[in-house]
KEZAZA-850042 format. One record per residue: x, z, y of N, C-alpha, C in turn; residue in one letter. Coordinates in steps of 0.02 Angstrom, whole numbers, plus 50000, padded with zeros to 5 digits. Layout:
n.x,n.z,n.y,ca.x,ca.z,ca.y,c.x,c.z,c.y,residuo
X,Z,Y,X,Z,Y,X,Z,Y,a
...
This chain:
n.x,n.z,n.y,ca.x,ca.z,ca.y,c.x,c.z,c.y,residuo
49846,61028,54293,49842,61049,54225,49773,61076,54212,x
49745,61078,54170,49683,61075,54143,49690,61144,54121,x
49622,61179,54107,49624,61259,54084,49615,61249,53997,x
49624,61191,53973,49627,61197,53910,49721,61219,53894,x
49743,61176,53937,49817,61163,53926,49857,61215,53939,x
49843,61253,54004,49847,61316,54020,49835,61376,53959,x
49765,61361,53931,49758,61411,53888,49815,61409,53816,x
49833,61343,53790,49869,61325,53728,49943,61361,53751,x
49960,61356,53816,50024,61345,53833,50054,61430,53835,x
49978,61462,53872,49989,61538,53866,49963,61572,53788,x
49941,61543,53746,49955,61547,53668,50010,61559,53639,x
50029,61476,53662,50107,61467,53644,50181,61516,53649,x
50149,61546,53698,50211,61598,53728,50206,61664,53705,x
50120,61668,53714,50113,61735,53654,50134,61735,53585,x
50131,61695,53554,50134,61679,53493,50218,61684,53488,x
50264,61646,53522,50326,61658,53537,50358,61739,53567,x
50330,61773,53583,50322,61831,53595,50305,61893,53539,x
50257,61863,53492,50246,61892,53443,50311,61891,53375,x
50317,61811,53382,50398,61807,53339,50438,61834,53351,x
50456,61829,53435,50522,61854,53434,50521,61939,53438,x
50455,61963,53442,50449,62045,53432,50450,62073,53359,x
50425,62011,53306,50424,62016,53249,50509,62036,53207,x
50543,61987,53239,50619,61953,53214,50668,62011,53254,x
50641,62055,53305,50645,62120,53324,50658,62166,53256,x
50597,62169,53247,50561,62248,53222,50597,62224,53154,x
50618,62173,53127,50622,62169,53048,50713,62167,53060,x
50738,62172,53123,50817,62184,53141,50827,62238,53120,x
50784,62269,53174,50780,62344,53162,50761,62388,53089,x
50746,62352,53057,50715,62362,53005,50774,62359,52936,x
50809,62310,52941,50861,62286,52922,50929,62339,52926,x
50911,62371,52986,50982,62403,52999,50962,62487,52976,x
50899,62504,52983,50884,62563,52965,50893,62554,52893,x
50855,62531,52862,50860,62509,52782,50929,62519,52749,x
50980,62477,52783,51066,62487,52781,51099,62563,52784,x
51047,62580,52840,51094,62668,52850,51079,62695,52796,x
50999,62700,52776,50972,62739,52745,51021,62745,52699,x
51019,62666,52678,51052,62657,52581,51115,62690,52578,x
51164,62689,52651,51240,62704,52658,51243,62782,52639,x
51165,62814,52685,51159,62902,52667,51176,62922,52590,x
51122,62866,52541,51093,62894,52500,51139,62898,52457,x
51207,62832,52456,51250,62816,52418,51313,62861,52415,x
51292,62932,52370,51326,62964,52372,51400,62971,52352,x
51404,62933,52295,51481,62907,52269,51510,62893,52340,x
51506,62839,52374,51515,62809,52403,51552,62848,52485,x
51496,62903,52491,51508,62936,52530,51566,63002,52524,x
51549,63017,52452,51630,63062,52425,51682,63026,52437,x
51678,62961,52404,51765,62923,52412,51790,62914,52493,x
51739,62896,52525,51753,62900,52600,51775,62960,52621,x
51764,63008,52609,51779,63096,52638,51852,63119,52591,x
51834,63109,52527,51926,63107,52500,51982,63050,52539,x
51953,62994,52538,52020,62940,52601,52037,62999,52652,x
51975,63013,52706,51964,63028,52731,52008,63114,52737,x
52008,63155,52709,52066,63221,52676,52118,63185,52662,x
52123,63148,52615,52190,63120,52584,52216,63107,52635,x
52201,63078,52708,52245,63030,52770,52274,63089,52826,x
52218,63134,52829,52217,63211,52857,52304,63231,52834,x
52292,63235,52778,52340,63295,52711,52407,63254,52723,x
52409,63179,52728,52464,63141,52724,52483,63145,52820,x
52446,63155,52870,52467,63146,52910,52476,63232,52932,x
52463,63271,52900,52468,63347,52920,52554,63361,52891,x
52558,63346,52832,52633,63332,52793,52704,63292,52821,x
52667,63243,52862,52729,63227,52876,52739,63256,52949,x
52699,63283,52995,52710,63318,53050,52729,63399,53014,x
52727,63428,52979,52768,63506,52936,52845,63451,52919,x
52834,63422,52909,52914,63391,52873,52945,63386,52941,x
52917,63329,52977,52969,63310,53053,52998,63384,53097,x
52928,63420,53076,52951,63497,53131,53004,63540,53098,x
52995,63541,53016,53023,63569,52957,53114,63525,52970,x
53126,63485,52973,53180,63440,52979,53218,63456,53054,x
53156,63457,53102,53176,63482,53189,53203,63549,53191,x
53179,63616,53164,53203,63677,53153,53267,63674,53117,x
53293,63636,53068,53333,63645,52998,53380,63612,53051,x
53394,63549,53097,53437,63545,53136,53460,63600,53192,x
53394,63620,53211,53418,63677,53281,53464,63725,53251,x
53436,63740,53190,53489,63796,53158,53529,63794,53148,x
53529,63726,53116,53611,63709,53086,53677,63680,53154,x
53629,63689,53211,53660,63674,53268,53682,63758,53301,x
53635,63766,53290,53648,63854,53322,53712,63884,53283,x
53705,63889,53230,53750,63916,53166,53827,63873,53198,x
53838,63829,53208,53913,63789,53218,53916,63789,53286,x
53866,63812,53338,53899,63863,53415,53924,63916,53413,x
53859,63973,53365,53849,64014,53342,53901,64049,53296,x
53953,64052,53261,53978,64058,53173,53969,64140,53170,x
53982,64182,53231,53996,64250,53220,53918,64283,53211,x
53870,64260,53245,53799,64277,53254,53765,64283,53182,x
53788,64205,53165,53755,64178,53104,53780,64221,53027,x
53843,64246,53057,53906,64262,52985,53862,64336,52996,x
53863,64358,53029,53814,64452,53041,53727,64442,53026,x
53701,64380,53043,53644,64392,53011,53658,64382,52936,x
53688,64332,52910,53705,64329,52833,53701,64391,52808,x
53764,64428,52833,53781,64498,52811,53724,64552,52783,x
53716,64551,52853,53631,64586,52858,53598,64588,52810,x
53559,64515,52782,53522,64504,52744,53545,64515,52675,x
53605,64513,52648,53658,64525,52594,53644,64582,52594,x
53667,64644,52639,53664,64689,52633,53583,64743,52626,x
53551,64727,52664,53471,64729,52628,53439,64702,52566,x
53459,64653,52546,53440,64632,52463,53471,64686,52428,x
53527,64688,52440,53593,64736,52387,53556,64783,52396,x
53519,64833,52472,53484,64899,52457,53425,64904,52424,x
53399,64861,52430,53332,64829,52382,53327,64840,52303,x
53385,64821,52282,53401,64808,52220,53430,64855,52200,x
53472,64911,52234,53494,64966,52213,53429,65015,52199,x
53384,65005,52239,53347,65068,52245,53332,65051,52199,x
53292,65015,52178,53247,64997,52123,53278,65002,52055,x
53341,64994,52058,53381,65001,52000,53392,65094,51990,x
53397,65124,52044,53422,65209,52044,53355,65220,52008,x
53281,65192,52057,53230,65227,52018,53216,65212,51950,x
53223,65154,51938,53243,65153,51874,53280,65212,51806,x
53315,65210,51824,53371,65250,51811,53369,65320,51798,x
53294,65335,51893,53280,65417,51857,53228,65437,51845,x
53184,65374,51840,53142,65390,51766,53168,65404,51697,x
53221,65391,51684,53237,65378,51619,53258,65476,51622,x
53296,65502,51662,53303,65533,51677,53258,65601,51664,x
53215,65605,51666,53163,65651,51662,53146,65667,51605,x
53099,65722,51574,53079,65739,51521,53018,65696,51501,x
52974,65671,51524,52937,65600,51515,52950,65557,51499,x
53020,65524,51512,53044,65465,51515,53070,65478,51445,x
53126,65541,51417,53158,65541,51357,53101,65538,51308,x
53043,65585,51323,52995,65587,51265,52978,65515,51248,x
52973,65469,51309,52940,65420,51287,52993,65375,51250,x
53070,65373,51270,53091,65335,51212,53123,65367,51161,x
53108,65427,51134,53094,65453,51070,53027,65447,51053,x
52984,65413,51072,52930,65419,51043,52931,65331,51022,x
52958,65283,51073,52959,65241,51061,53016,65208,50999,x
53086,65237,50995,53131,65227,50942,53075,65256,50877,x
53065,65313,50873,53005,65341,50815,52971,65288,50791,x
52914,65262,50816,52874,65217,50814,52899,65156,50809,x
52947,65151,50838,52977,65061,50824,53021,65050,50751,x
53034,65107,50729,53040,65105,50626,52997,65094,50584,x
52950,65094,50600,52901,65112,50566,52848,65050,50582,x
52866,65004,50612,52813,64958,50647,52856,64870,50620,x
């Protein structure tokens, strides 16, 4: 082979070297360009992050429901081993609302009771003739 042929041939490969470094850099170029635009596209990037919550929220909901559904059986299983346990916590709780509601009703009651309380609804019957 001749040093002309040699020289064309190691051209040739540079030159092929240069393309395929070229067809590189404009890949690369291509794909940065893509991210960038994906960053910039902010709509784009909200609707992704609401799917994105929305799938969260739907898959957080139905694991509270399955556990919500798993408890509501244990109980309702406990309660029909259970009837005397269950019939005294009932009670219980009956009977603490009822004290709840009494008190609040007595204090009620002795406000009205007091010399404050009468002035105020003689002051309020007074005023409510007249209004």
């Amino acid at each position: 082979m001749s040093s002309t042929a040699r020289a064309s041939s190691k051209n040739k490969s540079a030159a092929d070297e240069v393309r395929a470094e070229a067809a590189r850099t404009r890949s690369e170029l291509a794909d940065t360009t893509a991210a960038l635009a994906d960053k910039a596209d902010v709509k784009k990037r909200g609707r992704a992050a609401a799917r994105r919550t929305a799938a969260q929220a739907k898959q957080s909901a139905a694991q509270v429901r399955d556990e919500a559904q798993q408890k509501a059986e244990d109980a309702r299983d406990s309660a029909r081993r259970h009837p005397a346990r269950w019939g005294a916590a009932g009670a219980g709780l009956t009977a603490a609302a009822g004290a709840v509601l009494g008190a609040f009703a007595w204090r009620r009651r002795a406000q009205r009771r007091t010399p404050m309380g009468r002035a105020a609804r003689a002051w309020h019957a007074v005023t409510d003739r007249f209004t």
